[in-house]
N, C-alpha and C positions, 0 to 999 in steps of 0.2 A: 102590240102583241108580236111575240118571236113568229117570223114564218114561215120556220123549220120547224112549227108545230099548232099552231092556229090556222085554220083556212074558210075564209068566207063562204060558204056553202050555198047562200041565197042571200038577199038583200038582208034578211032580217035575222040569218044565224054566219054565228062565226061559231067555228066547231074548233075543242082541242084532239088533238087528233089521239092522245094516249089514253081517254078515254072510251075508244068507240071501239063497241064489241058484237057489229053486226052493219052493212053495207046492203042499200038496197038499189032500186031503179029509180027512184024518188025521194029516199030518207037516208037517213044514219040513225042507227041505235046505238044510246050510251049503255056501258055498264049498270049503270044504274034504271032505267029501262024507258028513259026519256027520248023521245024523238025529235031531229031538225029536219026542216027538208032540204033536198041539190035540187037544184034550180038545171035544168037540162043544158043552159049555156054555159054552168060549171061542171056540170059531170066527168065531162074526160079530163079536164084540168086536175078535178078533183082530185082521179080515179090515179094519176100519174104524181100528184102530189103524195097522197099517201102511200106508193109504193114508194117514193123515195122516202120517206120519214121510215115504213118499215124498216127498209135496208138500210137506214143509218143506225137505226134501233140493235140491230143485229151485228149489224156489222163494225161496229163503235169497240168495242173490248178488244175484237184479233186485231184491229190497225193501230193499239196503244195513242191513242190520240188522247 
């Protein structure tokens, strides 16, 4: 799985990251209104991996790449 967009969240989810439309202490919620849970040795991993996917999200168009 690409890891500019999947990330193991806990031993037993690996999350795609374009579908999650809600971040908790504990879980992710998808769009669709399914939950995984962050294992507390991934959360700041997590937490810094999704801001980078954000900002490639957004910021993919202005830098013509």
């Amino acid at each position: 799985l690409p890891k500019n967009t999947f990330f193991r969240t806990h031993r037993s989810f690996a999350v795609n990251m374009h579908y999650i439309s809600e971040i908790s202490d504990n879980c992710v919620t998808f769009v669709n209104g399914e939950k995984a849970l962050i294992s507390r040795s991934h959360f700041d991993e997590f937490i810094d991996a999704y801001k980078k996917f954000i900002d490639n999200l957004y910021l993919m168009p202005f830098l013509n790449v």
